[in-house]
MARZABA-787270 format. One record per atom (N, C-alpha, C): residue in three letters; x, y, z. Coordinates in steps of 0.05 Angstrom, whole numbers, padded with zeros to 5 digits, always signed. Atoms other than C-alpha are relative to their C-alpha. Example, Ala and Ser with C-alpha at 12.3 -4.5 7.8 and 13.67 -1.06 7.14 Angstrom:
REM MARZABA-787270
ALA+00018-00024+00000;ALA+00246-00090+00156;ALA+00018+00024+00000;SER-00016-00024-00001;SER+00273-00021+00143;SER-00015+00022+00014;
//
This chain:
REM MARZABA-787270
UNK+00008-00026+00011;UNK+03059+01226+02182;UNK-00026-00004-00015;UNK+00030+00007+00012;UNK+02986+01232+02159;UNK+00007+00018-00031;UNK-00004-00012+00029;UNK+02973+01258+02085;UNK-00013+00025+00006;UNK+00000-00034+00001;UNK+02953+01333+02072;UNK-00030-00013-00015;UNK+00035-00001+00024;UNK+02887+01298+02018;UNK-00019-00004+00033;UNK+00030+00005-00019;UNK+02822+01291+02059;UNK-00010-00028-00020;UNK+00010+00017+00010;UNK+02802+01219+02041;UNK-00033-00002+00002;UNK+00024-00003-00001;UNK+02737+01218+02006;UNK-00016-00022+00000;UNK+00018+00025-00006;UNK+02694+01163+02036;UNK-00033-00004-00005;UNK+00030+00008+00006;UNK+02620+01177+02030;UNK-00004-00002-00029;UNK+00006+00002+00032;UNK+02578+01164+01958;UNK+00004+00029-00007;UNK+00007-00027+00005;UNK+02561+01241+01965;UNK+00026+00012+00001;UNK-00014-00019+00012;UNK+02623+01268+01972;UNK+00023-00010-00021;UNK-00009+00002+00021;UNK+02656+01226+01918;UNK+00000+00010-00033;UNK+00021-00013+00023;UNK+02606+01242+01873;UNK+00004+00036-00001;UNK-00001-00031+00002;UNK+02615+01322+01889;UNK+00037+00016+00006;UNK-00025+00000-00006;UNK+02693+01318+01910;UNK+00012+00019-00026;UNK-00015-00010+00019;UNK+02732+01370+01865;UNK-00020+00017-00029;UNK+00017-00004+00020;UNK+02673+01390+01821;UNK+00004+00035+00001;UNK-00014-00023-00003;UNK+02684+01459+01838;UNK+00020+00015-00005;UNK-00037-00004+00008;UNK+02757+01464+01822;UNK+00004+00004-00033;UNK-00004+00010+00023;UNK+02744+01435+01756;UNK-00020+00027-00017;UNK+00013-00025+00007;UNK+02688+01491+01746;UNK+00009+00029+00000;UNK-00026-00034-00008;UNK+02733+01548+01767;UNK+00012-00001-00029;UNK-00022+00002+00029;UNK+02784+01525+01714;UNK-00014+00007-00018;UNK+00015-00007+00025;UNK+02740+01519+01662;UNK-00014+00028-00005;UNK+00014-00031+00004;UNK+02706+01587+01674;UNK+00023+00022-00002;UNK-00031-00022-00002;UNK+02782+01625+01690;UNK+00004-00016-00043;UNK-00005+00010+00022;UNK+02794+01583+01619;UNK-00005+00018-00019;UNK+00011-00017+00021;UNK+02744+01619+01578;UNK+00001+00030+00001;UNK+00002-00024-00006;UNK+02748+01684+01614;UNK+00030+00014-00002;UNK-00023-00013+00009;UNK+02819+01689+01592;UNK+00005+00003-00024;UNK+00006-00004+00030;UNK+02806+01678+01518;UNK-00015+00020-00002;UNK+00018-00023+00002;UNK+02754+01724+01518;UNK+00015+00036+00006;UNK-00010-00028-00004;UNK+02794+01778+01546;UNK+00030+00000-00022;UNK-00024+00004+00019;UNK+02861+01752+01500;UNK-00015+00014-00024;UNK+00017-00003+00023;UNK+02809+01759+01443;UNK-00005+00034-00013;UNK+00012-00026+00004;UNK+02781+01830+01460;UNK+00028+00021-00003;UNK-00025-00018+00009;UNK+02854+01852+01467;UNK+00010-00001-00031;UNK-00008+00008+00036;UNK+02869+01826+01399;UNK-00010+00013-00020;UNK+00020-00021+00014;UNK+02808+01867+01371;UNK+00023+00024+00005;UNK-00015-00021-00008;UNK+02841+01925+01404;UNK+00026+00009-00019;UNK-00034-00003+00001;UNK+02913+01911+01384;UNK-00009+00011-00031;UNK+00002-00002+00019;UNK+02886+01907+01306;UNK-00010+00029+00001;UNK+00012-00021-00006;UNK+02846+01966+01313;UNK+00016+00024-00002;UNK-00022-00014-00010;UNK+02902+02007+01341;UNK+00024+00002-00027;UNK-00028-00003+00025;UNK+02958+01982+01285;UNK-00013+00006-00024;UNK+00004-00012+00024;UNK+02911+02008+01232;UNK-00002+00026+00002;UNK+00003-00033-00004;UNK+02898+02077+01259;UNK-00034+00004+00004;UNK+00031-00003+00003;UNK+02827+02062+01270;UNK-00006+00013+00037;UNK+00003-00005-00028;UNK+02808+02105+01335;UNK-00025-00017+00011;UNK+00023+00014-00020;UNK+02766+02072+01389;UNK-00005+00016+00030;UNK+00011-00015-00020;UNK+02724+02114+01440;UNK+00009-00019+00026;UNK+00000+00013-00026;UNK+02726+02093+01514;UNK-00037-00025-00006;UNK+00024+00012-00011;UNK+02650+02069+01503;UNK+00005-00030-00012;UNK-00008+00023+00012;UNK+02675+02021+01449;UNK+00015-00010+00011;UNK-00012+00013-00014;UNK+02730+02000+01487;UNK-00011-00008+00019;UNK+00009+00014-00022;UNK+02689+01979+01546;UNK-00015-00026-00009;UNK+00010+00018+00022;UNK+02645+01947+01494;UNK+00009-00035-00004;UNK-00019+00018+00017;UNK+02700+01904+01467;UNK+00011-00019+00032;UNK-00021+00009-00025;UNK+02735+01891+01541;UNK-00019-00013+00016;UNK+00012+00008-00012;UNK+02674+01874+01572;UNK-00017-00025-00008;UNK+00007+00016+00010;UNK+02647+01822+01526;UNK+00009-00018+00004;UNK-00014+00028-00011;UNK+02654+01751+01546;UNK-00010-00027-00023;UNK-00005+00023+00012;UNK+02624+01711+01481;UNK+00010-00003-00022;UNK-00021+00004+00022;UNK+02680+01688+01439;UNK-00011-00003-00022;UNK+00009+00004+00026;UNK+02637+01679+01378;UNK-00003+00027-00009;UNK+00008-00029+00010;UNK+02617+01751+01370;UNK+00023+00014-00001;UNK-00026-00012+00000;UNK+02690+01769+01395;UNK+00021-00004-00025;UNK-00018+00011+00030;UNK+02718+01723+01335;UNK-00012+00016-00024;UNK+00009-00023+00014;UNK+02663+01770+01290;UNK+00019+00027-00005;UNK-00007-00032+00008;UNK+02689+01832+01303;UNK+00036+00001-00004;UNK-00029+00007+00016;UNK+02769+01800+01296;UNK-00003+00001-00020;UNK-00006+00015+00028;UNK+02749+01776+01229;UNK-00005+00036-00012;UNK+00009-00027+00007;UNK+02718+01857+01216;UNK+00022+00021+00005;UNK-00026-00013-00004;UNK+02775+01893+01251;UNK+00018-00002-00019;UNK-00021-00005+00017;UNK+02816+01872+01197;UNK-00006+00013-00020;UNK+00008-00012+00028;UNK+02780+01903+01143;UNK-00020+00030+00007;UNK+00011-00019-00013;UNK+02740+01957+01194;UNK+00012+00031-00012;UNK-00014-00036+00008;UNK+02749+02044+01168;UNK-00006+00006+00031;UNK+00015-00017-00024;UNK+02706+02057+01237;UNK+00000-00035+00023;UNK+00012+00012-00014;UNK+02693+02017+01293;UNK-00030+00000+00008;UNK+00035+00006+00014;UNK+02614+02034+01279;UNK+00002-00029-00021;UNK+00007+00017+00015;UNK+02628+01984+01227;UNK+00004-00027+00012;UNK-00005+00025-00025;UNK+02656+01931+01282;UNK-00021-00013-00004;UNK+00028+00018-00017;UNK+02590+01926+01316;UNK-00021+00001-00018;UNK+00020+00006+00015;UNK+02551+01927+01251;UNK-00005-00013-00007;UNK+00007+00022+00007;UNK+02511+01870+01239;UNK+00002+00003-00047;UNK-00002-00005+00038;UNK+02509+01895+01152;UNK+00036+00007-00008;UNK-00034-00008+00017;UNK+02575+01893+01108;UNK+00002+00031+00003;UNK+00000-00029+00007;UNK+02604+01959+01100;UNK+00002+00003-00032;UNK-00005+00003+00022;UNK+02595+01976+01035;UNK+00013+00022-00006;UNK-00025-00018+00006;UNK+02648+02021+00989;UNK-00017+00018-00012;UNK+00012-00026+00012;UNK+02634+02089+00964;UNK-00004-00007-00025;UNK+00007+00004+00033;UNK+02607+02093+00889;UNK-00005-00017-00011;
//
């Protein structure tokens, strides 16, 4: 019975064997945090009573870098508006 692998014999395709696979992963990897993340925004958002338009929700869902996504987590918790989300300035308090 022969095996099911493809034995990889040349330099070139040892050297490129699986590199692809390993790039997939890693990109499905981040592209599931990113969307875990933006739901997370969301979820907070939601259990405060803070409304969120469709535009902001696309906003939020369509965003793929986790640093800016961990931003607006750390803001969602303390957000009145979702204007204040995507504002780069504190919000500051009345009076």
């Amino acid at each position: 019975m022969e095996s099911a692998t493809w034995p990889v014999y040349s330099p070139f395709a040892r050297k490129h064997y699986g590199k692809g696979v390993q790039v997939g992963r890693t990109e499905g990897r981040a592209e599931g945090r990113a969307e875990g993340r933006a739901e997370d925004v969301l979820t907070v958002l939601q259990v405060r009573g803070i409304p969120v338009s469709d535009a902001d929700r696309d906003r939020i869902t369509s965003c793929t870098d986790l640093n800016r996504l961990d931003d607006w987590m750390r803001r969602a918790v303390t957000a009145t508006s979702t204007a204040y989300l995507f504002n780069d300035e504190p919000e500051r308090s009345a009076g």
